[in-house]
C-alpha positions as CSV (number, residue, x, y, z in Angstrom):
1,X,-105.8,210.1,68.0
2,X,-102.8,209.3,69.8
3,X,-101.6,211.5,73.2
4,X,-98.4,212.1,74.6
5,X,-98.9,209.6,76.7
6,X,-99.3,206.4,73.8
7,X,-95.8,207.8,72.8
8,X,-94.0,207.3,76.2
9,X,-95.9,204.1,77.5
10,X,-94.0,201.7,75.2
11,X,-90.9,203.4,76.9
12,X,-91.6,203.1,80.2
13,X,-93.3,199.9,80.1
14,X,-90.2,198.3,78.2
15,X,-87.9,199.1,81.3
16,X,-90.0,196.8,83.4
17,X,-89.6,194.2,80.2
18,X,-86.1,194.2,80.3
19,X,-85.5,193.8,84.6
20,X,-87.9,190.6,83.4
21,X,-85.8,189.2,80.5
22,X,-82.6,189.4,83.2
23,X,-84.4,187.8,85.9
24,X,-85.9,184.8,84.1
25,X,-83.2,184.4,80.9
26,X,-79.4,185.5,82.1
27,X,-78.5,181.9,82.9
28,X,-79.7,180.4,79.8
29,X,-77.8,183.0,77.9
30,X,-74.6,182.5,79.4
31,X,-75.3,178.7,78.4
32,X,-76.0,179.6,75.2
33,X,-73.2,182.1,74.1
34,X,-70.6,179.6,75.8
35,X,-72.1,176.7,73.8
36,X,-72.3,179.0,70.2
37,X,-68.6,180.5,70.8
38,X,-67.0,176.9,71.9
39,X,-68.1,175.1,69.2
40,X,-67.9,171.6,68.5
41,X,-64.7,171.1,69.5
42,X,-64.2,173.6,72.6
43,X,-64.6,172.6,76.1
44,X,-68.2,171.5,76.7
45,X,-69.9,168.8,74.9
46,X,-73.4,170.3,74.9
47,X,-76.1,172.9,76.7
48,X,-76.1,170.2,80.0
49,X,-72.5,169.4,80.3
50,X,-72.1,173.6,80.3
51,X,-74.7,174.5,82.6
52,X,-73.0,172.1,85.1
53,X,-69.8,172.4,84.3
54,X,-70.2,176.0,84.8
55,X,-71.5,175.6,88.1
56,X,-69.2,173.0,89.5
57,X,-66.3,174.6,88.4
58,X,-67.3,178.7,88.8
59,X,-70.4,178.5,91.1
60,X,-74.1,179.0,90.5
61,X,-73.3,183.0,90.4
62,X,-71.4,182.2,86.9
63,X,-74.4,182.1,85.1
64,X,-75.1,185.5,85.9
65,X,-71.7,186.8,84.3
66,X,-71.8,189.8,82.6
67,X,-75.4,190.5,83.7
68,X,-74.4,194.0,85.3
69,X,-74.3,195.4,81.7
70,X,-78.0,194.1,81.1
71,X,-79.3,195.1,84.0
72,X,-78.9,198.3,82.9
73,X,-78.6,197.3,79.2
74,X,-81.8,195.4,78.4
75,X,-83.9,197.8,80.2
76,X,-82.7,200.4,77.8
77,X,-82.7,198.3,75.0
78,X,-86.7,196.9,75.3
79,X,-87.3,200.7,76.3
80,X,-85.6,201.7,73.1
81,X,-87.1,198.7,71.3
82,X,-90.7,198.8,72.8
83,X,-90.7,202.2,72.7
84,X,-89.8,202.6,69.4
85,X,-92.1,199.7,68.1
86,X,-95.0,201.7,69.8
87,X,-94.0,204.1,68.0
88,X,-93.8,203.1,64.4
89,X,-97.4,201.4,64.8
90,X,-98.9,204.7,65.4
91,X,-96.5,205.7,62.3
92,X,-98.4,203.0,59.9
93,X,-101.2,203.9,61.6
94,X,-101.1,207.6,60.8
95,X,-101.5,208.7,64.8
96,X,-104.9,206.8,64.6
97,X,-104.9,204.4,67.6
98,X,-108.2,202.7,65.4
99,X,-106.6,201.8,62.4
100,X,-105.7,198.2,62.6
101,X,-102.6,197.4,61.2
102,X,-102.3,193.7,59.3
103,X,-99.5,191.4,59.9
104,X,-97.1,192.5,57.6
105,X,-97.3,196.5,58.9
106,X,-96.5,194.6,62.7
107,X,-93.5,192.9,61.0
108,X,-92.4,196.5,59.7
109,X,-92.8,198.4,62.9
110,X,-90.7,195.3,64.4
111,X,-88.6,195.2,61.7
112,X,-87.3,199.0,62.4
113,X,-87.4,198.6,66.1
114,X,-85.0,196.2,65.7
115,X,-82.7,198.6,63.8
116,X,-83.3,200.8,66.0
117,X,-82.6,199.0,69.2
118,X,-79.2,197.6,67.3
119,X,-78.0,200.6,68.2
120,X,-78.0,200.2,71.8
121,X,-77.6,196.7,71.6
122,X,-74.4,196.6,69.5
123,X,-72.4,198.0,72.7
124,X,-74.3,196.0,75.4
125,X,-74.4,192.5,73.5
126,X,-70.1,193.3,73.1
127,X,-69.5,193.6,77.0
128,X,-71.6,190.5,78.1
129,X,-70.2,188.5,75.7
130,X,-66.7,189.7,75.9
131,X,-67.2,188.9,79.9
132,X,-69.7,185.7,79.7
133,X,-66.5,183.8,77.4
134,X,-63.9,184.3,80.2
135,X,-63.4,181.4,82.1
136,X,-60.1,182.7,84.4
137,X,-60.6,184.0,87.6
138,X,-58.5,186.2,89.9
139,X,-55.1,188.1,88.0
140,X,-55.6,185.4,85.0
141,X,-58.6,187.5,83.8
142,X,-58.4,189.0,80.7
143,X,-61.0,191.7,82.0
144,X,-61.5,193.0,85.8
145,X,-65.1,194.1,84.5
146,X,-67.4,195.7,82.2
147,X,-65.2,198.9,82.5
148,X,-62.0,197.1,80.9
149,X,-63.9,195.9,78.2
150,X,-64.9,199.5,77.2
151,X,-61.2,200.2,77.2
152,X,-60.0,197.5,75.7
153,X,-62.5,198.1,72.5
154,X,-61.9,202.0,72.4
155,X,-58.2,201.5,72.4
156,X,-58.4,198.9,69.6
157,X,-61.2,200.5,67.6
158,X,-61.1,203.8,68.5
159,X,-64.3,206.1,69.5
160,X,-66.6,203.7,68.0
161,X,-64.9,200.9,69.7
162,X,-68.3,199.9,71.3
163,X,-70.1,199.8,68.0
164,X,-67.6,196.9,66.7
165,X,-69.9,194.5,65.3
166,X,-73.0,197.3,64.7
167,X,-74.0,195.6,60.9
168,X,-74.1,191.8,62.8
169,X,-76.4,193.1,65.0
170,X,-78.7,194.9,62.7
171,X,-78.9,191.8,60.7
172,X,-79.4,190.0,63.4
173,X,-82.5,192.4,64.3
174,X,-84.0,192.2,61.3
175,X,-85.3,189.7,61.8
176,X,-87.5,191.6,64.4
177,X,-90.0,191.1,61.4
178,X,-91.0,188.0,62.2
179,X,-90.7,188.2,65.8
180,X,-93.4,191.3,66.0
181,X,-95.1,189.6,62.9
182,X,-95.9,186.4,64.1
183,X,-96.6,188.0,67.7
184,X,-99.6,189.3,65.6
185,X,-101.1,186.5,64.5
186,X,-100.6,184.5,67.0
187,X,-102.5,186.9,69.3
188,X,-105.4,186.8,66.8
189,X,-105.3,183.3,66.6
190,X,-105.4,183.1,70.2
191,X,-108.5,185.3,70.6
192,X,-110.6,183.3,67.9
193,X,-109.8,180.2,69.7
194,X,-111.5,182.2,72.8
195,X,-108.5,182.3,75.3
196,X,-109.5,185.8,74.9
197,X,-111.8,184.6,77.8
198,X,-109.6,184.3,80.3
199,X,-107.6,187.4,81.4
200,X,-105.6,189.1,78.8
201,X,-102.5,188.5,79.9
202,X,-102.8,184.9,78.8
203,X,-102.5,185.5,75.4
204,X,-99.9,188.1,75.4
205,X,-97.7,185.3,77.6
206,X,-98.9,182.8,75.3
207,X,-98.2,184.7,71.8
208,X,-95.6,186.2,73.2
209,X,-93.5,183.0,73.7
210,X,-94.5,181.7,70.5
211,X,-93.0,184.3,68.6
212,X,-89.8,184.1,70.0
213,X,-90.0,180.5,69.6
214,X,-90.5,181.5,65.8
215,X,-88.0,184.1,65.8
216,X,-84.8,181.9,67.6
217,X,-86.1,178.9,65.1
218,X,-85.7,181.8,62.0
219,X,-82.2,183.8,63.3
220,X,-80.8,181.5,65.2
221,X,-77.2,180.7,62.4
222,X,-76.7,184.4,62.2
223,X,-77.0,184.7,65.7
224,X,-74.7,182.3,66.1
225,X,-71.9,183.6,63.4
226,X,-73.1,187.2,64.9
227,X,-71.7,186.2,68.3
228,X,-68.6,184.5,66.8
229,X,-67.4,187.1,64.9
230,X,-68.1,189.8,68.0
231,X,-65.8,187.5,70.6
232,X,-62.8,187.1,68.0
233,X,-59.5,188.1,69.0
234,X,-58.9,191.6,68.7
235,X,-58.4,193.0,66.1
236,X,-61.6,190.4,64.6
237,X,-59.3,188.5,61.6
238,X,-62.4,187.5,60.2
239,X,-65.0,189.4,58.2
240,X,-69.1,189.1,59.6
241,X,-69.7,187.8,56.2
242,X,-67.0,185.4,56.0
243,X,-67.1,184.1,59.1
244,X,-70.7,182.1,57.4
245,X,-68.6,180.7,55.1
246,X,-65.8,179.9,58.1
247,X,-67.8,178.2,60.5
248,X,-69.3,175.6,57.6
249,X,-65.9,174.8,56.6
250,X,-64.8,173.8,60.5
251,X,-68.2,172.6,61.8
252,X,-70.2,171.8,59.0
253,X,-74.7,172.9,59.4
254,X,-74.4,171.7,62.7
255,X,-72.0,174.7,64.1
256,X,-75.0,177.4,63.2
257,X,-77.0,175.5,65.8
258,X,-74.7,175.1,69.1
259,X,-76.3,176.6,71.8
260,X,-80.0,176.4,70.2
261,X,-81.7,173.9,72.5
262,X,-80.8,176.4,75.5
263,X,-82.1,179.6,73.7
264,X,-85.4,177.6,72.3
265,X,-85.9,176.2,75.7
266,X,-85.3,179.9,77.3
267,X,-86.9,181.9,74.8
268,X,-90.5,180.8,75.6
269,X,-90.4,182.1,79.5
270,X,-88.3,184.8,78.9
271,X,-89.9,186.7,76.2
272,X,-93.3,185.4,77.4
273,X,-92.9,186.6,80.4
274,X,-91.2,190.1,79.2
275,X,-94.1,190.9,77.0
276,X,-96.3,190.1,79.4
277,X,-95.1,192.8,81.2
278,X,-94.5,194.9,78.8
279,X,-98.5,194.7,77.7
280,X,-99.6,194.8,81.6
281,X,-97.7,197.6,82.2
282,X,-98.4,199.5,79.0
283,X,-102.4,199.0,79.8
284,X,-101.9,200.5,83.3
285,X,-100.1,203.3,82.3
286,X,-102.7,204.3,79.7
287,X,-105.7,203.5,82.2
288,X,-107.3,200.5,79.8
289,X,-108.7,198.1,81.4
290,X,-108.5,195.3,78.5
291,X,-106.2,194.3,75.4
């Protein structure tokens, strides 16, 4: 049966998850968002001429804009997400830690973390963005720091200024089902292929960068309008739904994929590396000794 202690691991581990994700993927993200919210037709003509235009004209410490929110922010949000996929497997499982949930009850649990986390996510995803697209320095800044932001949004939204944006993110996040899905098999195929034989954390790096692979490949156009719609001009002129229909009419299929070779090329280490982590951790803190 499960303890107290199954129920907090995926918590506690998921802190150490997201100090990992900010470490290894910040840079890439800022790419990425730059590339998805420019366009076609904005300043950069791809993921290469951004990363170095970035650093030539803002220094190498640009691509860590905005990452004072996530520092904080994705360790709460994988605690909130790990934790609360830990969670709903022992859910499914009805508190038995030896039932073995199939592929499709992983997607579930991941597909409710992901709501779940959306919740957190919503407010920290805002900031970073809102900071990672400004491009002024000094007095021409349209924000001094995360804490203007959170003004700005509350006096244009009101209370739930910081939620602005809470239904892109969810659907965004579900498609956490795949992500936790494919993690899954992955893992198993892994194991009959005997990589099992080498340490475990092998095939939680290797399954674990896979899936997001998988995941980005799935989500990646809603990201993309997701992130649009959260970084219009206040107040947002355009609806999340029709801003699909918006972004085809400018850019045509290629606009839902700006940015993707910078997030498919930093969603392997990143999230490889984070669940790694994550699955270390989480075995230390329950005392096992294997996967």
């Amino acid at each position: 049966m499960a303890t107290a202690r199954d129920r907090v691991a995926g918590f506690a581990s998921g802190i150490a998850s997201g100090a990992t994700k900010l470490l290894v993927g910040h840079p890439f993200d800022t790419v990425k968002i730059r590339c998805q919210v420019e366009g076609g037709h904005g300043r950069f003509k791809g993921p290469i001429d951004c990363l170095l235009g970035t650093v030539r004209n803002e220094g190498a410490r640009a691509l860590y804009k905005g990452a004072s929110i996530p520092l904080f922010g994705w360790a709460m949000m994988d605690a909130v997400q790990l934790g609360s996929l830990s969670n709903y497997r022992l859910l499914l499982q009805g508190n038995d830690k030896s039932h073995r949930l199939g592929h499709f009850e992983h997607g579930l649990a991941g597909l409710g973390a992901g709501w779940t986390v959306a919740l957190v996510a919503t407010p920290v995803e805002l900031i970073k963005m809102r900071l990672q697209m400004q491009y002024a320095s000094g007095a021409a800044r349209t924000y001094r720091g995360p804490v203007d932001v959170v003004r700005h949004l509350t006096r244009i939204y009101g209370a739930l200024g910081l939620w602005h944006g809470l239904h892109a993110t969810m659907t965004q996040r579900s498609f956490f089902f795949f992500l936790w899905g494919s993690y899954n098999v992955y893992s198993e195929w892994l194991r009959s292929l005997r990589v099992a034989a080498a340490p475990p954390f092998l095939v939680n790096f290797l399954a674990g960068g896979m899936a997001a692979n998988t995941f980005w490949t799935l989500c990646y156009p809603v990201d993309v309008v997701k992130n649009r719609y959260m970084t219009q001009p206040d107040p947002s002129p355009t609806s999340f739904r029709a801003m699909f229909g918006h972004l085809y009419r400018i850019e045509g299929l290629p606009g839902f994929f700006r940015g993707f070779v910078p997030s498919f090329i930093r969603s392997f280490p990143t999230n490889a590396s984070a669940i790694f982590v994550w699955e270390s951790t989480m075995r230390l803190i329950k005392g096992e000794t294997r996967h």
